[in-house]
N, C-alpha and C positions, 0 to 999 in steps of 0.2 A: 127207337134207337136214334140217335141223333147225327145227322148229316157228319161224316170225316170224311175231311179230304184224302186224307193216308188211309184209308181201311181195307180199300183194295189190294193196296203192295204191302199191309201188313200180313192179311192175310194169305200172300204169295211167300213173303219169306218167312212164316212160320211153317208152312204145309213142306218147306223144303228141310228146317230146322228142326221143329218136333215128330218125330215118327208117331203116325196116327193122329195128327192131326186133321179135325176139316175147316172150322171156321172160328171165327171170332163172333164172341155175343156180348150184349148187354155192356156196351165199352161208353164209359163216364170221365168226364176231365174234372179231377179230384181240386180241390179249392188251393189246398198247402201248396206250399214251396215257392219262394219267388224269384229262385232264376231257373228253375226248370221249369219243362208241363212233365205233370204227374197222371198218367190215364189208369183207371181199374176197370178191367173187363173178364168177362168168363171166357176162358177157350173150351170149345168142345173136342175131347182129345182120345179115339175108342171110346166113344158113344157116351163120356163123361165131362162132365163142366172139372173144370180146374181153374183159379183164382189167381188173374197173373196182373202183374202191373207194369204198362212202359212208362219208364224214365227215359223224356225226349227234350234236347234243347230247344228253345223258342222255337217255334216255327220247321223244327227239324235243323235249321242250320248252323253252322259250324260258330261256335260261339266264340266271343273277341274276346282274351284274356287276359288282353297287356295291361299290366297295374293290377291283377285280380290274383290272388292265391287258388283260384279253384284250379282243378285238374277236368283233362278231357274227360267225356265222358265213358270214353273207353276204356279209359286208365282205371277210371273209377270204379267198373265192373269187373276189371283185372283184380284192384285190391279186395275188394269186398268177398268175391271168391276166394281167395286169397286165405282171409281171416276167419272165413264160415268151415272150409275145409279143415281148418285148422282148432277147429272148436267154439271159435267166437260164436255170440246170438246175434245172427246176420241171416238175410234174407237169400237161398237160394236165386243163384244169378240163371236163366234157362237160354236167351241168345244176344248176343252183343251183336246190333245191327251195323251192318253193310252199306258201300254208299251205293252199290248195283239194288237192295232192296227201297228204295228210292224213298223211304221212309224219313231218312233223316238221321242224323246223329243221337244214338242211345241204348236204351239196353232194356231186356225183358227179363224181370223176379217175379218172385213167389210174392203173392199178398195172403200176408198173413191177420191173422186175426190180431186186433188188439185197437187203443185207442192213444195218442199222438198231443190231444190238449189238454193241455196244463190244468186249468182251472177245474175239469173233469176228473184228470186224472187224482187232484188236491182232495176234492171235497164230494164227487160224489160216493154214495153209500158203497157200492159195488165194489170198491178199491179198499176200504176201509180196512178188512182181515190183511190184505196183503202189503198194505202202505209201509209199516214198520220194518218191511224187508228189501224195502228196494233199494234203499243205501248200498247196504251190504251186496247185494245181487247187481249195482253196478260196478262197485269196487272189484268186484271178480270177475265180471265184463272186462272193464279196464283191463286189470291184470293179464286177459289172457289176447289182447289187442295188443297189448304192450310185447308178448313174447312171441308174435309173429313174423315168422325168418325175413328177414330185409334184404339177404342176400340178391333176390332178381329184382325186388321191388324197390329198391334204391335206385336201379339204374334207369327209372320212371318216374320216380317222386320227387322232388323237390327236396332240401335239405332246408329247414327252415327253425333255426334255434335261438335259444332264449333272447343271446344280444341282437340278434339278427330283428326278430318279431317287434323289441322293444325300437328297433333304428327305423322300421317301421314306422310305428306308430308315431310317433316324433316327427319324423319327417311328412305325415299328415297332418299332425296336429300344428306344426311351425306353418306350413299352406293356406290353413286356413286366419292369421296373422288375426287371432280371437283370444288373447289370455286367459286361462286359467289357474288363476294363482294354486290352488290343489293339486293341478294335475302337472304342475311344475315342480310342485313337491313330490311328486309319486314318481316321476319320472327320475328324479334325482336318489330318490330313498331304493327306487327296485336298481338301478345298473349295476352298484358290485355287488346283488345279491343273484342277477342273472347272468353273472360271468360267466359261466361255465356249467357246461350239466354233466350230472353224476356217469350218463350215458346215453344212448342214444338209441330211440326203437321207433316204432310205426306208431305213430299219436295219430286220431281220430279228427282231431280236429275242430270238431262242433259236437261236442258229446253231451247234450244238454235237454230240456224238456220240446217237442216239439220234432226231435230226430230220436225219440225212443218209443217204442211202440211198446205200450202197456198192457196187458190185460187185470182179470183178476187172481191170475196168477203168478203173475210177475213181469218181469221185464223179458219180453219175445224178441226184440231186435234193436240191434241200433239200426241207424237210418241213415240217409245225406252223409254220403262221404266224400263230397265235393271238394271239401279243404284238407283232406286225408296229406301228410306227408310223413318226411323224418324229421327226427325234433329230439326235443328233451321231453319223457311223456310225463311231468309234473302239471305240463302243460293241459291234459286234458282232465287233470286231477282237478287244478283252481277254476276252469271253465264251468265244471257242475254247480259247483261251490258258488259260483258270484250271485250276489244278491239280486241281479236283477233279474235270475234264473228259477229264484224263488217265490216268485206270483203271491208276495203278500204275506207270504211265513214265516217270515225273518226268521224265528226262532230256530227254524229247520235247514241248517246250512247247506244240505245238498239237498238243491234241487225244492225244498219248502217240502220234504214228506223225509228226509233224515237227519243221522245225525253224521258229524266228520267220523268220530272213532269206529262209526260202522263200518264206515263205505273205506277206511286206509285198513279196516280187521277184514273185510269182503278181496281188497288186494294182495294184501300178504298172504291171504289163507290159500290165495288161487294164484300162489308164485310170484306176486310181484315184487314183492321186496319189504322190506319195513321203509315206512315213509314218515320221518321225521311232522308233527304238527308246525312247526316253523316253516318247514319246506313248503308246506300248502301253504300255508298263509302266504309266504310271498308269492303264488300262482292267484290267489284270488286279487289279492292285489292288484296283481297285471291285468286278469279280468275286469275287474272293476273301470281301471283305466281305460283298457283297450273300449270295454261296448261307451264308456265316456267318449273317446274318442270316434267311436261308429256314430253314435247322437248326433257329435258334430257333423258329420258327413251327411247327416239328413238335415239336417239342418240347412246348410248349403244346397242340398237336392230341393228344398222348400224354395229357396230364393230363386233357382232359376228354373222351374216350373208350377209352382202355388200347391202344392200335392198338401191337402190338411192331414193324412196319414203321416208324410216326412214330417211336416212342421210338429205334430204330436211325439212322433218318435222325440225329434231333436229338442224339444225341452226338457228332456229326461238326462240329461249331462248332467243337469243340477243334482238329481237323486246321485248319480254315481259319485259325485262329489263328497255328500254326506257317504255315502260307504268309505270312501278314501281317507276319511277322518278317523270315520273309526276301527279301521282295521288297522291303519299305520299309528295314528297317536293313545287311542284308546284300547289298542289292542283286542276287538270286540270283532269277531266275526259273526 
């Protein structure tokens, strides 16, 4: 087992939090995630292992958010219980740490079975019977994310809608004073189509490959609900859908493993509403734009630190560029 500094007061505030609790085993700092630590360990709980995972900010401390969309991480464990009681595929939340448990800022779930990369999830054999279904079995995901009461959860979440995201991005994208003849056009072609949204529910946020836990049964969890707020949730519609989400399948608009009329027949069936095909298209759009505009920002992270990870990120604007062509001019998603 490998040296933690926290393992002693994790240990203390679980044996006060799980009845029958005794210790912590086998506890690993998982690779994903790049603004949390992510640890997986076994608790032994009535003489049984149980499969749990802390979600901890850097170092345990309380993390800087000014300019940043994420939400605390307390907040985070609020919503996710939230959507799991409510029927969502979401990971049992078991204790939201204390700052007397001296642990740090975070929260303890369920680790569930399933697999999180892309490229795995794309092509290896194992996935293969169930691939054709996961469209659909997000779309009803979605759907039932989207009808989660807002009523307590607004007065914690941020409201963050369509003009809003785009003034955003803009205002990032003007900072870094970098023209993109494309993305000048995209910005001009999405504002009066993101005036207004139809209405207003719990969007996910980053609901994409990488925050969905796969098996070869289907989709077991969403994941990272870090940028969870209120919105217009078309929002989380065109996020699946952007091509850069697709790891090489172009042909397979959500996510490189479906198809679009699956995954809007996966939400309607499971109450979300009928979702006009235009409607999405102008959310991937945004997509497109927006991770164009994240590129840039690595980009930037490259010049004032040498990181060849940003510098690779940030040359990838160019690709989002070709998407913005042809979903706006070509009409090709």
């Amino acid at each position: 087992m490998p040296q933690v500094d926290f393992l002693a007061d994790l240990d203390h505030a679980l044996a006060l939090a799980l009845p029958g609790f005794e210790r912590v085993d086998i506890i690993t700092r998982l690779s994903g995630g790049a603004s949390q630590e992510t640890w997986s360990f076994d608790a032994l709980i009535n003489g049984r292992r149980e499969p749990l995972i802390l979600r901890r900010s850097p170092g345990g401390g309380a993390r800087v958010t000014e300019g940043s969309a994420s939400i605390p991480l307390e907040t985070e464990a609020v919503v996710i219980e939230a959507a799991r009681v409510t029927g969502v595929a979401a990971p049992r939340v078991r204790y939201v740490l204390k700052e007397e448990d001296k642990v740090g800022h975070g929260y303890v779930m369920d680790r569930l079975a399933g697999e999180t990369i892309a490229r795995k999830i794309l092509r290896d054999t194992e996935f293969d019977a169930v691939r054709p279904r996961l469209a659909y079995q997000c779309g009803a995901i979605l759907a039932k994310i989207h009808q989660v009461d807002t009523a307590v959860l607004s007065k914690v979440l941020p409201f963050i809608d369509g003009p809003a995201q785009l003034r955003r991005y803009r205002d990032l994208y003007d900072s870094y004073d970098y023209p993109h003849p494309v993305f000048e056009f995209a910005f001009k072609w999405l504002e009066p189509r993101m005036a207004r949204a139809k209405r207003q529910t719990l969007v996910h946020g980053d609901f994409r490959h990488g925050n969905l836990l796969i098996s070869p049964n289907g989709v077991e969890a969403a994941l990272d609900w870090e940028l969870t707020h209120i919105g217009d949730p078309l929002e989380d519609i065109g996020w699946i859908c952007t091509n850069s989400w697709r790891f090489g399948v172009a042909d397979k608009v959500v996510g490189g493993f479906g198809d679009l009329r699956d995954l809007l027949a996966g939400y309607e069936e499971a109450g979300g509403g009928k979702i006009d095909i235009d409607e999405a298209r102008t959310w991937i759009v945004y997509g497109s734009l927006k991770w164009g505009v994240m590129c840039m920002s690595m980009y930037q992270g490259f010049r004032n630190d040498g990181s060849v990870e940003r510098a690779a990120i940030g040359r990838r604007s160019s690709e989002t560029e070709i998407d913005l062509v042809n979903l706006i001019i070509h009409g090709r998603m």
